[in-house]
C-alpha positions as CSV (number, residue, x, y, z in Angstrom):
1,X,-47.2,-40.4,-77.7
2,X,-47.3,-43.5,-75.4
3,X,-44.5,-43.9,-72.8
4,X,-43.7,-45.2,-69.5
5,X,-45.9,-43.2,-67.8
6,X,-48.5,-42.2,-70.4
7,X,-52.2,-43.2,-70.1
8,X,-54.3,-44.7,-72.7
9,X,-58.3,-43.3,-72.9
10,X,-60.1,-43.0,-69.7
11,X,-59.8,-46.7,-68.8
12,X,-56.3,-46.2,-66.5
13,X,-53.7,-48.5,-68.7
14,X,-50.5,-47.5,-68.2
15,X,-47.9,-49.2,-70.3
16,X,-45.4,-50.5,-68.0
17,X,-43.2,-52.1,-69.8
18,X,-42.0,-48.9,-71.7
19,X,-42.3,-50.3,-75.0
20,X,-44.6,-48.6,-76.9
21,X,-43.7,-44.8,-78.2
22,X,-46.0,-44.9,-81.2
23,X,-48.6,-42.4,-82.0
24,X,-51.5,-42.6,-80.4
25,X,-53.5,-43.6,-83.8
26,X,-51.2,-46.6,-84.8
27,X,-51.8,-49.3,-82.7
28,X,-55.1,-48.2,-82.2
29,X,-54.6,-46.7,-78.8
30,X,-56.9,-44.0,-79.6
31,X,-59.9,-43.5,-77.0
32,X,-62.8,-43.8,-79.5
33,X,-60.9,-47.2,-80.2
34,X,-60.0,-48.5,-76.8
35,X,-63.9,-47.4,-75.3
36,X,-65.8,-49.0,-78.1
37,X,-67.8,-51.8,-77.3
38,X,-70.1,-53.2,-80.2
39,X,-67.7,-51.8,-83.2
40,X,-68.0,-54.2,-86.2
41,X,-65.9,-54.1,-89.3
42,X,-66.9,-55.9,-92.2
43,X,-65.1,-56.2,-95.9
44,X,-67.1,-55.8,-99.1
45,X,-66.0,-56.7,-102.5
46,X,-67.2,-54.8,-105.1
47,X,-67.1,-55.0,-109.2
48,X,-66.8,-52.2,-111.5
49,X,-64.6,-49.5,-109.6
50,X,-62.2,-47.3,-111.6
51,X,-60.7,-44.3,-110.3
52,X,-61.1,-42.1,-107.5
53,X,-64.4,-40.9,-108.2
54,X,-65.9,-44.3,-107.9
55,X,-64.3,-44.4,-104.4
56,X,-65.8,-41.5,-103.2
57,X,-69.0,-42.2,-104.7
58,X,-69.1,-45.7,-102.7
59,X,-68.0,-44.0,-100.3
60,X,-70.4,-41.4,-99.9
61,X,-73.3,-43.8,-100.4
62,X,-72.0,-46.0,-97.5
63,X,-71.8,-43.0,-95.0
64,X,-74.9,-41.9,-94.9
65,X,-76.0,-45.5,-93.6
66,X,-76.7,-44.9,-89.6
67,X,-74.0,-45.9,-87.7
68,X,-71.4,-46.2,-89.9
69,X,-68.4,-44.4,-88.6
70,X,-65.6,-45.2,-90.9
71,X,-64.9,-46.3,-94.6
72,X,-62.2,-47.6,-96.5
73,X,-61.7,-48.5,-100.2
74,X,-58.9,-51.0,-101.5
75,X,-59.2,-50.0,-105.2
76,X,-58.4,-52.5,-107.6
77,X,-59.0,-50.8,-111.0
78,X,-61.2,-52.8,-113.2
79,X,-61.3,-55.8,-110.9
80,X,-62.8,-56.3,-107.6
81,X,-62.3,-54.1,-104.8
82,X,-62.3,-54.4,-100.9
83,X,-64.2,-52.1,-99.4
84,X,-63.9,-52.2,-95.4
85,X,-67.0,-50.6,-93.8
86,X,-66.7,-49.8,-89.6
87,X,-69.8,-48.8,-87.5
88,X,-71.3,-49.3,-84.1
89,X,-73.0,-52.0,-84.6
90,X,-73.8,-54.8,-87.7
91,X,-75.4,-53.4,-90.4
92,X,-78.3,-54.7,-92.6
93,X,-76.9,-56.4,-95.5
94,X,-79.7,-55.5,-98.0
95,X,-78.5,-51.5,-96.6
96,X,-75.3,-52.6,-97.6
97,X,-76.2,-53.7,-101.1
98,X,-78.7,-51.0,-101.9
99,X,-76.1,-48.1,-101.0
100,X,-73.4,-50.1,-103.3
101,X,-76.0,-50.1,-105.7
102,X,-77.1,-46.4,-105.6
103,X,-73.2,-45.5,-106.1
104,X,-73.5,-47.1,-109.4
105,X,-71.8,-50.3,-108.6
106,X,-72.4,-54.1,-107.5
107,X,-71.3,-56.2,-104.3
108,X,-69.7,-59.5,-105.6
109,X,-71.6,-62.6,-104.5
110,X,-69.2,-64.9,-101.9
């Protein structure tokens, strides 16, 4: 937990002003968070996704894409859904597209 006197990663900020007793992971105070330098987080909307299966399928697909380090799914049965994709650095769009695609499932054009 943050306090007074806590320290946040390995970069030395102390919160002085004693306001924040969060945990570490909600406002992002986490280390892998605070050290990250090129992180990029892009939304996706995609058509056709039902249930949970077509989450982790997406999901999966999306993963195994080098340097992606986090996904997230919005589900929006039958509709479109937002799919938030994190990694270390931008990732090629056709990459994007194609892993959609192998899941079974298309990006919608913007």
């Amino acid at each position: 937990m943050c306090s007074t006197t806590s320290t946040h990663g390995d970069l030395g900020l102390t919160d002085k002003n004693g306001a924040c007793t969060c945990s570490a992971d909600a406002h992002g105070h986490a280390d892998a968070v605070i050290g990250s330098t090129a992180a990029s987080s892009v939304d996706y909307l995609v058509a056709g996704m039902t249930c949970s299966h077509c989450v982790a399928s997406v999901t999966e697909e999306l993963e195994a894409l080098d340097g992606v380090e986090a996904v997230s799914v919005d589900l929006n049965a039958g509709g479109t859904s937002t799919v938030t994709v994190s990694s270390a650095a931008p990732l090629d769009a056709d990459a994007v597209r194609a892993a959609i695609g192998e899941a079974g499932y298309s990006l919608v054009s913007a």
